[in-house]
N, CA, C and O atoms as a printed pandas DataFrame, in Angstrom:
     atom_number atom_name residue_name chain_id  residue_number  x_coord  y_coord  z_coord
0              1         N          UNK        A               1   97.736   97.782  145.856
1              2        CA          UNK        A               1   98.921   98.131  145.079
2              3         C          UNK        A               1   99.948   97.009  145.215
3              4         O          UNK        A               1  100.550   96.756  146.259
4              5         N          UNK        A               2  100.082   96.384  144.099
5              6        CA          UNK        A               2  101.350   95.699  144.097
6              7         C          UNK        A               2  102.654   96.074  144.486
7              8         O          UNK        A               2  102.752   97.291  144.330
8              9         N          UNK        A               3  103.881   95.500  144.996
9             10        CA          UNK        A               3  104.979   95.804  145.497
10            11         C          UNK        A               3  105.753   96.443  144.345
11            12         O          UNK        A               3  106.401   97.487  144.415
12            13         N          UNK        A               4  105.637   95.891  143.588
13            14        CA          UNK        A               4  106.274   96.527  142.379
14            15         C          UNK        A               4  106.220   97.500  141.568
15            16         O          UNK        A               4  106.927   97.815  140.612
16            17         N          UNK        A               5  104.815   98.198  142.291
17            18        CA          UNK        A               5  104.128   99.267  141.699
18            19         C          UNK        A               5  105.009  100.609  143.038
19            20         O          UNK        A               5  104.817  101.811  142.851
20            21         N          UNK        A               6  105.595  100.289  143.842
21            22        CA          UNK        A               6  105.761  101.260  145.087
22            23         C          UNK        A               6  107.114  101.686  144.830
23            24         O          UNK        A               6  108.061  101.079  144.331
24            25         N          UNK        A               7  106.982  103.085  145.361
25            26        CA          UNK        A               7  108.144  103.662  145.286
26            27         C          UNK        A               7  109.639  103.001  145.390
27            28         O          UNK        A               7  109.384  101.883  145.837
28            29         N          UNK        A               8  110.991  103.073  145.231
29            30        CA          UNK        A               8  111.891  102.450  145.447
30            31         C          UNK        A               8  112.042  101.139  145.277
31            32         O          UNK        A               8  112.977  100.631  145.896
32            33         N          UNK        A               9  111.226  100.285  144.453
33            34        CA          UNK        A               9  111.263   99.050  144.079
34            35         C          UNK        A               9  112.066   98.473  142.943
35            36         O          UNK        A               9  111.913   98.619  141.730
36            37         N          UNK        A              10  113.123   97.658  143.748
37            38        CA          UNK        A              10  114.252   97.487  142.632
38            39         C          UNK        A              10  114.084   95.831  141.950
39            40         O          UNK        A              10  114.234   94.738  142.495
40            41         N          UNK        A              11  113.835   96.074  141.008
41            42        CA          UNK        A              11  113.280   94.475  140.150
42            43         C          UNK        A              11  114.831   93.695  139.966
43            44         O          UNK        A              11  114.888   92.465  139.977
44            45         N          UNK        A              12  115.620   94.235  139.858
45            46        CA          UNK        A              12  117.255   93.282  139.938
46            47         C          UNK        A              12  117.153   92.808  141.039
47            48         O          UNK        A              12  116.642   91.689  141.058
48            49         N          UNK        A              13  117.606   93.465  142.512
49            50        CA          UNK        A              13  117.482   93.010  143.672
50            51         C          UNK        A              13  116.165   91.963  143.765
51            52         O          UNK        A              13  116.501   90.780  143.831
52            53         N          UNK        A              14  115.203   92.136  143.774
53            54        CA          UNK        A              14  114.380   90.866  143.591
54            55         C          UNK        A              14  114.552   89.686  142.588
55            56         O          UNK        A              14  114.447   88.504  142.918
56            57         N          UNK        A              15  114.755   90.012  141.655
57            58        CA          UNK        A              15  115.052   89.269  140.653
58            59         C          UNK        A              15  115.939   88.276  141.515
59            60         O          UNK        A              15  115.562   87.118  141.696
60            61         N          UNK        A              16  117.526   88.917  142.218
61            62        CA          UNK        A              16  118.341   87.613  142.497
62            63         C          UNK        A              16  118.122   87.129  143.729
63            64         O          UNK        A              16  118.811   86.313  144.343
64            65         N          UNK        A              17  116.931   87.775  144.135
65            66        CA          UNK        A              17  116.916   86.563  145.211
66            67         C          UNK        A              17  115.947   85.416  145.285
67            68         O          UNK        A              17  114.787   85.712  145.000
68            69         N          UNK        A              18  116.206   84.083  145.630
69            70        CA          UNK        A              18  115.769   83.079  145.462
70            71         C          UNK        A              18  115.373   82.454  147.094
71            72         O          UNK        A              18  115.582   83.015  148.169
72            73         N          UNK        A              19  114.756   81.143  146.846
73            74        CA          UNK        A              19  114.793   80.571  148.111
74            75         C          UNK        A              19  114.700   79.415  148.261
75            76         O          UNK        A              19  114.957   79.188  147.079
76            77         N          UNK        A              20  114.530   78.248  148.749
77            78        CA          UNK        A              20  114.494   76.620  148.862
78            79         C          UNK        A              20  113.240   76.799  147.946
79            80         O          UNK        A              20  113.657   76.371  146.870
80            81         N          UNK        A              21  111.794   77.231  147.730
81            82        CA          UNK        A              21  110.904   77.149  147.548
82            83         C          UNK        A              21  111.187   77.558  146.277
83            84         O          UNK        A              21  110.757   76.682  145.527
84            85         N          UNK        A              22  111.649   78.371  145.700
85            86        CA          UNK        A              22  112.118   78.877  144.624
86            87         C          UNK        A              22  112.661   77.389  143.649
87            88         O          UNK        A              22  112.226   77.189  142.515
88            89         N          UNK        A              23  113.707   76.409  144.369
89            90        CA          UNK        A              23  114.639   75.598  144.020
90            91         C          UNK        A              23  113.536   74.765  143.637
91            92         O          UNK        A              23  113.286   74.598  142.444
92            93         N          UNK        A              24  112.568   74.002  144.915
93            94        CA          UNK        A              24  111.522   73.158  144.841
94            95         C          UNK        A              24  110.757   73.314  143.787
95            96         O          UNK        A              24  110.504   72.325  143.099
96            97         N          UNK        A              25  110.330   74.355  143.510
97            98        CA          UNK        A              25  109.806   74.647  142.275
98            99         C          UNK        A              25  109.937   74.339  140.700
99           100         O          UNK        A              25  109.166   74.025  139.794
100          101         N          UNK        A              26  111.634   74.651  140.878
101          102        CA          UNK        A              26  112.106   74.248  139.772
102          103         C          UNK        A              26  112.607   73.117  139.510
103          104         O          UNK        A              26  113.028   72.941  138.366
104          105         N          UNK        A              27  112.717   71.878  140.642
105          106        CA          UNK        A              27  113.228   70.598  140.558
106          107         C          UNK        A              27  111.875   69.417  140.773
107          108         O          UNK        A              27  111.962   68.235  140.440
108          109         N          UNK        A              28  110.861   69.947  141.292
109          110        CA          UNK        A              28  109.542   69.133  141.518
110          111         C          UNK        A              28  108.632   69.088  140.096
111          112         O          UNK        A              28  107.488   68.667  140.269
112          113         N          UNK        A              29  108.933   69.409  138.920
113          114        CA          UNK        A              29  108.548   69.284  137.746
114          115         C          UNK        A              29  109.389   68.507  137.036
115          116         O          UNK        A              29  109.301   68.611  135.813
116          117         N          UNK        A              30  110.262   67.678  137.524
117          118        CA          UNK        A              30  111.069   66.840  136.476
118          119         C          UNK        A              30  110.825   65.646  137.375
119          120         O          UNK        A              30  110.789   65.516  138.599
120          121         N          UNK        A              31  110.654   64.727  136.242
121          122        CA          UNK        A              31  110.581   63.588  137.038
122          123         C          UNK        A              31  110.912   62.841  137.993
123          124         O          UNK        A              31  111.337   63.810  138.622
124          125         N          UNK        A              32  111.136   61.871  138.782
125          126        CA          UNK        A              32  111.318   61.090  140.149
126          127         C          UNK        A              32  111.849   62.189  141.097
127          128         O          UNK        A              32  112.370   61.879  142.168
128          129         N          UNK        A              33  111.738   63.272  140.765
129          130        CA          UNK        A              33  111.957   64.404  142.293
130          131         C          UNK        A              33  111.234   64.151  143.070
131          132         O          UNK        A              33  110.041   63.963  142.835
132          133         N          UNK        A              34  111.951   64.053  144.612
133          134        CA          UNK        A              34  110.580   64.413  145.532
134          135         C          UNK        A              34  111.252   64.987  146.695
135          136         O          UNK        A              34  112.467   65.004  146.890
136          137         N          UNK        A              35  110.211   65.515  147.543
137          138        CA          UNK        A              35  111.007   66.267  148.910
138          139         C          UNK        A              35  111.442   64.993  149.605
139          140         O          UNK        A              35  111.170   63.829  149.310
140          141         N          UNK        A              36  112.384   65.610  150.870
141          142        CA          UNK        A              36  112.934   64.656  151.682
142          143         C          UNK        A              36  113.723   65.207  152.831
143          144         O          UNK        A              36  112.928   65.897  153.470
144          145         N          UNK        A              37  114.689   65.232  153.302
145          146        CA          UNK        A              37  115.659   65.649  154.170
146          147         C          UNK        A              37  116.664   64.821  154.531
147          148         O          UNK        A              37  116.644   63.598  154.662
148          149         N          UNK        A              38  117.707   65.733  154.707
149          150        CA          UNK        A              38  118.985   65.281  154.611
150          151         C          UNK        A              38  119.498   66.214  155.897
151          152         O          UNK        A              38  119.213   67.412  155.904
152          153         N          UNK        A              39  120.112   65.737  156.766
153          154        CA          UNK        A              39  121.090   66.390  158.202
154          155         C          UNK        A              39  120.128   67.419  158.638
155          156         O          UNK        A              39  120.411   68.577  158.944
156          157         N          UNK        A              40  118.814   66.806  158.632
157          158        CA          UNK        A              40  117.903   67.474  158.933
158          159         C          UNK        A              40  117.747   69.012  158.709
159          160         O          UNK        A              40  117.801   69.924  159.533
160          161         N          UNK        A              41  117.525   69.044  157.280
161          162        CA          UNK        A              41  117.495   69.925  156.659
162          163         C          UNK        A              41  116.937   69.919  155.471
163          164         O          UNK        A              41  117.543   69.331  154.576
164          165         N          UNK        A              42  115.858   70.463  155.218
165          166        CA          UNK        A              42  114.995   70.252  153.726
166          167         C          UNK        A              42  115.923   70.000  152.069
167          168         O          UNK        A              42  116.838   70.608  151.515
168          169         N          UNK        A              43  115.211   68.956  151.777
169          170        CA          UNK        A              43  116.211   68.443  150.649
170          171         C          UNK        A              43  115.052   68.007  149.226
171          172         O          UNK        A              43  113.824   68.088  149.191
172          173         N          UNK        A              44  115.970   67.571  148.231
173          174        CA          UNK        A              44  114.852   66.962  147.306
174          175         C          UNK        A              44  116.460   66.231  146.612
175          176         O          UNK        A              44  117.645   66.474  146.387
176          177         N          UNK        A              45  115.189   65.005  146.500
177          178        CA          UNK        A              45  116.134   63.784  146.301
178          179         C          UNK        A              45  115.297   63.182  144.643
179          180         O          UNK        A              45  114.355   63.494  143.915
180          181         N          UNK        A              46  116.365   62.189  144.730
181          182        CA          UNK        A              46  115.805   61.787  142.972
182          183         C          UNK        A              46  116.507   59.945  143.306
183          184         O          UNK        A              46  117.666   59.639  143.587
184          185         N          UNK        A              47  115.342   59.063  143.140
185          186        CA          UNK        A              47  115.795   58.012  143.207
186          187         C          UNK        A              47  116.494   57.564  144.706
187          188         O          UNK        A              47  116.898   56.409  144.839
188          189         N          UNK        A              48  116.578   58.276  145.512
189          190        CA          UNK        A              48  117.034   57.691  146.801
190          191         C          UNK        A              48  117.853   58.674  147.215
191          192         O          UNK        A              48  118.017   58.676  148.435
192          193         N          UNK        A              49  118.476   59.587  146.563
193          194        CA          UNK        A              49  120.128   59.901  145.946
194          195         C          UNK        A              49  119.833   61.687  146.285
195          196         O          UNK        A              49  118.874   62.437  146.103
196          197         N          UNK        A              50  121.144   61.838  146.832
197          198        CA          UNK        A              50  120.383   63.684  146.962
198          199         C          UNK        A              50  120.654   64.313  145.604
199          200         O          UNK        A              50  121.560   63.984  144.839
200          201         N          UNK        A              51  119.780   65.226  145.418
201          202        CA          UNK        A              51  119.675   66.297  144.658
202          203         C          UNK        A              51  120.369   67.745  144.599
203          204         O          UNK        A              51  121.032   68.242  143.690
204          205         N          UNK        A              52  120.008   68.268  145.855
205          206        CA          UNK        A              52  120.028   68.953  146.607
206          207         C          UNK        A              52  119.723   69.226  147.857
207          208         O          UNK        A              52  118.704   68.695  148.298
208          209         N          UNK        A              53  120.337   69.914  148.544
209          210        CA          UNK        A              53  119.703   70.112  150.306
210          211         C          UNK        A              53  119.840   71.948  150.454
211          212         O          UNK        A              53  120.467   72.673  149.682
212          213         N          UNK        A              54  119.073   72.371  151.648
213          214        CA          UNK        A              54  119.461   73.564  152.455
214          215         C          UNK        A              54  119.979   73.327  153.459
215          216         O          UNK        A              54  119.532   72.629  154.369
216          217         N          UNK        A              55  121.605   74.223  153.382
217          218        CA          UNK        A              55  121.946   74.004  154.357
218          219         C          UNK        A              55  121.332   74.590  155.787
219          220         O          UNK        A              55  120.325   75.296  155.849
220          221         N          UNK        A              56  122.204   74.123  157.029
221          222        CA          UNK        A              56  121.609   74.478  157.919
222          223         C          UNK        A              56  121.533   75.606  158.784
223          224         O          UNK        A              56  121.031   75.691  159.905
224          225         N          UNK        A              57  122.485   77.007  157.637
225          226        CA          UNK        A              57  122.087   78.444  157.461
226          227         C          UNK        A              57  120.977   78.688  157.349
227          228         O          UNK        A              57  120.483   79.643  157.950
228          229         N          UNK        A              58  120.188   77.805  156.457
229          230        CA          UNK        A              58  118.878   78.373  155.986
230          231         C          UNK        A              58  118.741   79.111  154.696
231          232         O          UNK        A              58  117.678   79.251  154.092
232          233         N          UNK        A              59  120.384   79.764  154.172
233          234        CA          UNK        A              59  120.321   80.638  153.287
234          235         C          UNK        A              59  121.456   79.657  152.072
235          236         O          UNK        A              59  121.572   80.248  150.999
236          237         N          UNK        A              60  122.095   78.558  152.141
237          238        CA          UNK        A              60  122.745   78.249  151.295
238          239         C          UNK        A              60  122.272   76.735  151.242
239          240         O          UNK        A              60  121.891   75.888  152.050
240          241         N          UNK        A              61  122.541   76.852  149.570
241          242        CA          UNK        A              61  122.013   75.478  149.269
242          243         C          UNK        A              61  123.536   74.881  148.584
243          244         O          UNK        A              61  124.478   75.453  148.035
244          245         N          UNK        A              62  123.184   73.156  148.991
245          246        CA          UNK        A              62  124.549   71.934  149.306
246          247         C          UNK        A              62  124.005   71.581  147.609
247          248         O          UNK        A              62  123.004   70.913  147.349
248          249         N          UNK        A              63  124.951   72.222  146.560
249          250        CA          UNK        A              63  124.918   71.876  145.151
250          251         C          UNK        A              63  125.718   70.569  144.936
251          252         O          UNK        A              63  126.830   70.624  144.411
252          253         N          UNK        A              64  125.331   69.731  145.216
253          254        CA          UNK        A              64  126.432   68.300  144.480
254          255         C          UNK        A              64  126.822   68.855  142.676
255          256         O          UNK        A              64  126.489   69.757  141.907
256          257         N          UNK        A              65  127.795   67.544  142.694
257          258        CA          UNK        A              65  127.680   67.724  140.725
258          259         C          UNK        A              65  128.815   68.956  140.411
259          260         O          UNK        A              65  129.393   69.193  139.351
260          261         N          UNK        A              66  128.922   69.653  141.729
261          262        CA          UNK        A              66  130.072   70.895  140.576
262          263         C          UNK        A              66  131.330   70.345  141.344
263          264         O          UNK        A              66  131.511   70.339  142.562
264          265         N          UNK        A              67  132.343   69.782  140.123
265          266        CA          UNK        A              67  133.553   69.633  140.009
266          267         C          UNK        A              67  134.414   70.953  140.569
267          268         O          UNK        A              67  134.163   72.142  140.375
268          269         N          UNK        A              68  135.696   70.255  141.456
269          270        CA          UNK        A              68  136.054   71.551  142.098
270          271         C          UNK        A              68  136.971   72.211  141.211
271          272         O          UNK        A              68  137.564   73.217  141.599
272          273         N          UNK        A              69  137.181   71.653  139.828
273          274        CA          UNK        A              69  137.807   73.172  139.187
274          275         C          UNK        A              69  137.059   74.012  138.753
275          276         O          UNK        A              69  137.504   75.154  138.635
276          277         N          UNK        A              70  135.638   73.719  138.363
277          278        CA          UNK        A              70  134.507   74.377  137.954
278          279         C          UNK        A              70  134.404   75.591  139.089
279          280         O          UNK        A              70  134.475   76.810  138.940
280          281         N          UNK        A              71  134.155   74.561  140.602
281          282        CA          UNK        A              71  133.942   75.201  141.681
282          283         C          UNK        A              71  134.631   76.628  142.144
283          284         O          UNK        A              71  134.171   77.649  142.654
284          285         N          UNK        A              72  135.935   76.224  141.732
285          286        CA          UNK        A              72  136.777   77.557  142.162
286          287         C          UNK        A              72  136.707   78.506  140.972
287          288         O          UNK        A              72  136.944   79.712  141.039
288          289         N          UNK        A              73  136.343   77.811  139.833
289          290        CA          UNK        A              73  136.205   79.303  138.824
290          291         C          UNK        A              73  134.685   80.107  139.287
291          292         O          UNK        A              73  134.345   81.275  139.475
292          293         N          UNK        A              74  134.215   79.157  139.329
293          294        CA          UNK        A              74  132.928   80.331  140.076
294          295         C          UNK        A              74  132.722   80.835  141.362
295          296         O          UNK        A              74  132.032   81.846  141.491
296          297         N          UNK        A              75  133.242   80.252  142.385
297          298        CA          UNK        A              75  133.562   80.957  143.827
298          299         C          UNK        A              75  134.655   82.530  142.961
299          300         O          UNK        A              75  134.350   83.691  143.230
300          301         N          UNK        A              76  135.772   82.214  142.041
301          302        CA          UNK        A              76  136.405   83.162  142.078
302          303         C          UNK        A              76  135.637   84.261  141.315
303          304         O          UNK        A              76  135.668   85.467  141.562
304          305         N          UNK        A              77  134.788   83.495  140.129
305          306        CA          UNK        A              77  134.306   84.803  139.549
306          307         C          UNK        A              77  132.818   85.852  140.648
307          308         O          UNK        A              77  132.627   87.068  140.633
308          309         N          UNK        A              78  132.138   84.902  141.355
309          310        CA          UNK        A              78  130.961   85.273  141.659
310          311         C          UNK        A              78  130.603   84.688  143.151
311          312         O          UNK        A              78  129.688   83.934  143.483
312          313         N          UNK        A              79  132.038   85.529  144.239
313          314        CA          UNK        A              79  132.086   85.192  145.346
314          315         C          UNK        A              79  130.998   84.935  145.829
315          316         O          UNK        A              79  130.534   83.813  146.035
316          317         N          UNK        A              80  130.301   86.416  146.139
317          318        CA          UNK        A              80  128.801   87.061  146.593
318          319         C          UNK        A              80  128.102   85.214  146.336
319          320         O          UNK        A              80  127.584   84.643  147.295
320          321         N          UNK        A              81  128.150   84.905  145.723
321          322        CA          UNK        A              81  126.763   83.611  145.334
322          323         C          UNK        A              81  127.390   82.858  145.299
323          324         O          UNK        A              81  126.811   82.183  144.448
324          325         N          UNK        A              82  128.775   81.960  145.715
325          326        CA          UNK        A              82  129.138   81.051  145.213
326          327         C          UNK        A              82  130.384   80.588  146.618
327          328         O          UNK        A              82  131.421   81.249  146.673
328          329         N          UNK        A              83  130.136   79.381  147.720
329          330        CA          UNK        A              83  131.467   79.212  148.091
330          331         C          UNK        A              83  131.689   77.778  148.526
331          332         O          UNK        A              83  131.220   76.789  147.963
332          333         N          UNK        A              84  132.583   77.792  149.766
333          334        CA          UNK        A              84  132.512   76.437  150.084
334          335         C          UNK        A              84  133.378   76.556  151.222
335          336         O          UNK        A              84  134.004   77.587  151.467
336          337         N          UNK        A              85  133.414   75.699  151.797
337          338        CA          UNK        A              85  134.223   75.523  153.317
338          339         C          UNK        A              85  135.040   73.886  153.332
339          340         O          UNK        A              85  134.727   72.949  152.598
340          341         N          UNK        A              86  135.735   73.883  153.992
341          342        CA          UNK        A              86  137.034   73.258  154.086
342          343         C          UNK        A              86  136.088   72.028  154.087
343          344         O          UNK        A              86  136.320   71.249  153.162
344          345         N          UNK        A              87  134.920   71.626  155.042
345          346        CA          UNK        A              87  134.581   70.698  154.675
346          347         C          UNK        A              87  134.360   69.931  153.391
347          348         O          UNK        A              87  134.579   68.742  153.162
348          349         N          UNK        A              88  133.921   70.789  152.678
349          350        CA          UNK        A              88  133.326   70.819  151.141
350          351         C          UNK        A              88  134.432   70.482  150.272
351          352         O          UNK        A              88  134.085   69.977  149.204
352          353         N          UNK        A              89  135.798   70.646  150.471
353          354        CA          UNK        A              89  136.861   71.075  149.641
354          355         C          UNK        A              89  137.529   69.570  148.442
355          356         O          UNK        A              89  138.056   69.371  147.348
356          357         N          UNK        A              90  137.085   68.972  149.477
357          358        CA          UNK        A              90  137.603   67.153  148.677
358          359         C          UNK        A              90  136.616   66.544  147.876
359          360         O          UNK        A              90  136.796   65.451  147.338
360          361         N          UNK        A              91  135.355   67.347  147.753
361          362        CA          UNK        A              91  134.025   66.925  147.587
362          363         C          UNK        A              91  134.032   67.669  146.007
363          364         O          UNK        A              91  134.946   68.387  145.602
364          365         N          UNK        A              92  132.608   67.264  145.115
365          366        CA          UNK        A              92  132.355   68.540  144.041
366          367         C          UNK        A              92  130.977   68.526  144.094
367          368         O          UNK        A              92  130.064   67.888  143.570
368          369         N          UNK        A              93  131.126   69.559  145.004
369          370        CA          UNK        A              93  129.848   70.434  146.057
370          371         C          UNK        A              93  130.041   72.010  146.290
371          372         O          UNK        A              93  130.752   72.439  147.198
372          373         N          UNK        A              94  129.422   72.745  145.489
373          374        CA          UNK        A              94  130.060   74.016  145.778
374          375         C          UNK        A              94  128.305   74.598  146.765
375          376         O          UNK        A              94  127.196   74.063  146.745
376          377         N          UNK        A              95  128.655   75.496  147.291
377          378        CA          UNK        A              95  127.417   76.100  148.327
378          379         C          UNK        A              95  127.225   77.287  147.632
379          380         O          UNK        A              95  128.028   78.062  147.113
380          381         N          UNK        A              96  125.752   77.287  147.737
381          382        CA          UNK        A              96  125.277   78.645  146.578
382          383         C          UNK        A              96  124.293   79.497  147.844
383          384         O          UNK        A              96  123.511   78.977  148.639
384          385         N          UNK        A              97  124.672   81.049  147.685
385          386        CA          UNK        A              97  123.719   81.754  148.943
386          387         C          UNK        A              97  122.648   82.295  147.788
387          388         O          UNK        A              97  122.786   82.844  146.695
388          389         N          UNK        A              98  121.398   81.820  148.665
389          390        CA          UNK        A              98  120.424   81.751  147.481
390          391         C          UNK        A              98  119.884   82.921  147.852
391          392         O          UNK        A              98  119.016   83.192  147.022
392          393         N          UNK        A              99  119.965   83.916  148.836
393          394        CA          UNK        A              99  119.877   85.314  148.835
394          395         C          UNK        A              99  120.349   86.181  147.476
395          396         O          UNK        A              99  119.761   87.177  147.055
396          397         N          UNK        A             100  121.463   85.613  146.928
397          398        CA          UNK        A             100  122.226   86.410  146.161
398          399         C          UNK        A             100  122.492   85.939  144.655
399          400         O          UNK        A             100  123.244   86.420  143.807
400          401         N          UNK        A             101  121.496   84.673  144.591
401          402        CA          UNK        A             101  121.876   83.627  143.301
402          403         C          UNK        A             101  120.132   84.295  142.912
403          404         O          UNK        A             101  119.189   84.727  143.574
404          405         N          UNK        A             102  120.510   83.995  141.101
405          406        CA          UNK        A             102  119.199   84.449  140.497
406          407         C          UNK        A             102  118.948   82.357  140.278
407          408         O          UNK        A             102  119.437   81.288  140.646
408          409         N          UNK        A             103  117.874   82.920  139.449
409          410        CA          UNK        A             103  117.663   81.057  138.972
410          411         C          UNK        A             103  118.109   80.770  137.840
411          412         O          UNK        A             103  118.135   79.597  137.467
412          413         N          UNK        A             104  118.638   81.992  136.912
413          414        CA          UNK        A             104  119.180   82.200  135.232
414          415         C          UNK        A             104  121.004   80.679  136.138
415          416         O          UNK        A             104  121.470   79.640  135.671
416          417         N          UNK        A             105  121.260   81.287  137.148
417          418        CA          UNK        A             105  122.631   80.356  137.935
418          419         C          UNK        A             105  122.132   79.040  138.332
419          420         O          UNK        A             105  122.947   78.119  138.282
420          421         N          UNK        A             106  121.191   78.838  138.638
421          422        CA          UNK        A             106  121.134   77.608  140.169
422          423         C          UNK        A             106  120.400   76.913  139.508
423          424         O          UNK        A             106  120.526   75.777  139.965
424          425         N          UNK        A             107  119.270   76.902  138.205
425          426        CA          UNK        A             107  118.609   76.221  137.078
426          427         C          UNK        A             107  119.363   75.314  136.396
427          428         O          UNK        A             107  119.166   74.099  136.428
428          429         N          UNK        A             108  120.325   75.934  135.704
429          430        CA          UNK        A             108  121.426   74.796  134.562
430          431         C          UNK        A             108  122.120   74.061  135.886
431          432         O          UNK        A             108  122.567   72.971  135.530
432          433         N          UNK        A             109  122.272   74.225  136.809
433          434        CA          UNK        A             109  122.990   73.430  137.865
434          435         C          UNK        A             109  122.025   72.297  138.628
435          436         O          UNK        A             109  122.298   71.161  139.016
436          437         N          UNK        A             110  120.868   73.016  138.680
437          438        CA          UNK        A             110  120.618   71.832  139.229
438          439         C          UNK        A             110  119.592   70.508  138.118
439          440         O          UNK        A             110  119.191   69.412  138.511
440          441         N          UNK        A             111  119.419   71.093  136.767
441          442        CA          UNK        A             111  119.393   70.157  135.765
442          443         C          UNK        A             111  120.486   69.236  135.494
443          444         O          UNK        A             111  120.152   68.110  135.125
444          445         N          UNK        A             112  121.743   69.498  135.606
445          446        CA          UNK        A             112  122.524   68.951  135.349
446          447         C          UNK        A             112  122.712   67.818  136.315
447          448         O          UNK        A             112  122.499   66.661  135.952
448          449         N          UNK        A             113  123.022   68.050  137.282
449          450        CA          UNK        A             113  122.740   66.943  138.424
450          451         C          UNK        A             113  122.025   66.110  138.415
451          452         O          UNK        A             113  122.279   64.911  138.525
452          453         N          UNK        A             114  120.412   66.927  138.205
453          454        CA          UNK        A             114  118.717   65.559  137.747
454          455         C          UNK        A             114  119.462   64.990  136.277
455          456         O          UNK        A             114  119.336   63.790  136.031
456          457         N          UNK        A             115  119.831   65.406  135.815
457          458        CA          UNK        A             115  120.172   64.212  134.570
458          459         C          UNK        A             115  121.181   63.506  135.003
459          460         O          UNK        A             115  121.039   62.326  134.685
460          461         N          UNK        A             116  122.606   63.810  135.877
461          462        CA          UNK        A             116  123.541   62.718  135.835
462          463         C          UNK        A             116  122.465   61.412  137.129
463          464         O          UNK        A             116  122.670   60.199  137.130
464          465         N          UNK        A             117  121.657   61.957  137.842
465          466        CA          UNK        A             117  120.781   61.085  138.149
466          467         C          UNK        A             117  119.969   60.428  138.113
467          468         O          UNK        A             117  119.804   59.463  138.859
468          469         N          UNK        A             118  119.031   60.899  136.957
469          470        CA          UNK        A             118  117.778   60.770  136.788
470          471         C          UNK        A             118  118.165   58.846  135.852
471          472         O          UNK        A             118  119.204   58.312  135.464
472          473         N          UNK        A             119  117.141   58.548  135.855
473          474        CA          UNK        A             119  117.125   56.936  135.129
474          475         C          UNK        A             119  116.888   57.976  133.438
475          476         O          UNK        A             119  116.478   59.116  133.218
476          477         N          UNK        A             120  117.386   56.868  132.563
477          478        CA          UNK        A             120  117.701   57.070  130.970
478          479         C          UNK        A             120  116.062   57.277  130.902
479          480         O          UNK        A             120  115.740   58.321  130.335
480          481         N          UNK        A             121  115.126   56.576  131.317
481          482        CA          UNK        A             121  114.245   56.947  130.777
482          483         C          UNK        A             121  113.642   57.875  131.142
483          484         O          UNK        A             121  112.869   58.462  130.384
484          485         N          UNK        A             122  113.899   58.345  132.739
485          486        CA          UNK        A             122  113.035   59.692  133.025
486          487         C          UNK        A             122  113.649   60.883  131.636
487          488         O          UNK        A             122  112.998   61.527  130.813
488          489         N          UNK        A             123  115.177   60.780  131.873
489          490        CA          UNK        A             123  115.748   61.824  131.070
490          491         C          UNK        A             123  115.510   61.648  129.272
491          492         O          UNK        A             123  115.948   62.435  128.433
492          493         N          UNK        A             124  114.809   60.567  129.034
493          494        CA          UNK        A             124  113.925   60.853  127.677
494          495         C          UNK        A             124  112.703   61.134  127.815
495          496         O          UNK        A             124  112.112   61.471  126.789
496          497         N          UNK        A             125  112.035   61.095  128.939
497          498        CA          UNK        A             125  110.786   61.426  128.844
498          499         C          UNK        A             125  110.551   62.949  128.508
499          500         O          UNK        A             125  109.844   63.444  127.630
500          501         N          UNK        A             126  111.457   63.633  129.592
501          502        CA          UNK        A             126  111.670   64.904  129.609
502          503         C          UNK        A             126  112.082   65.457  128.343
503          504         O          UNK        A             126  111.975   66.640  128.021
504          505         N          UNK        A             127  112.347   64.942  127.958
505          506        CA          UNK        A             127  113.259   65.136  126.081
506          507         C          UNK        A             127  112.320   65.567  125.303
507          508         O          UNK        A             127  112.313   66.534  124.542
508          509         N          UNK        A             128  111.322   64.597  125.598
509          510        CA          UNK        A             128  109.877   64.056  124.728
510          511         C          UNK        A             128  109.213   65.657  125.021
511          512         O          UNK        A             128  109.141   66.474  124.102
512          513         N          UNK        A             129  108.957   65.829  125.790
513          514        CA          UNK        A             129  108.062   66.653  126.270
514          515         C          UNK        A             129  108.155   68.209  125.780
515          516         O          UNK        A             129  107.343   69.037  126.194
């Protein structure tokens, strides 16, 4: 019997939760991604350059790329999944708890990033495709 077939099985609650492996998944199909680590902590990098990392919660991932007015409209709208710490604050890096983030959130974010990184031609290849 599948899990989903069992009593009390809530497909939202699964639905938003995600995980590094979840992320890997969705960033190891675009071009020059590859794993790596960063503050010793599982990462995927593009060209040398981070991508993304997990932090060293285990449960939040180090989003480069979000501008901090962006940042605070979504910490304010969608605390639960969305924050940052004083370290973070001068930076545009918002921290996403991937317990509580679906991938419909953490997908357009972390495309956006592989393109302000990616070389012109990876990001036409991908075009192409």
């Amino acid at each position: 019997m599948d899990a989903r077939d069992k009593p009390g099985h809530d497909e939202e609650r699964e639905a938003a939760h995600m995980t590094f492996d979840d992320v890997r998944k969705i960033s190891l199909v675009w071009p020059e991604v590859e794993d790596g680590a960063s503050y010793g902590t599982p990462a995927l990098k593009l060209r040398k350059k981070l991508l993304v990392r997990l932090k060293e919660d285990g449960d939040s991932l180090v989003m480069p790329g979000v501008p901090p007015d962006e940042r605070d409209m979504l910490v304010e709208s969608q605390p639960k999944v969305f924050y940052f710490t004083d370290h973070y604050r001068d930076y545009p890096i918002a921290l996403i708890r991937l317990s509580k983030a679906k991938r419909a959130i953490v997908g357009p974010l972390l495309r956006r990033q592989w393109r302000a990184l990616a070389s012109k031609a990876a990001v036409r290849a991908l075009e192409k495709s």
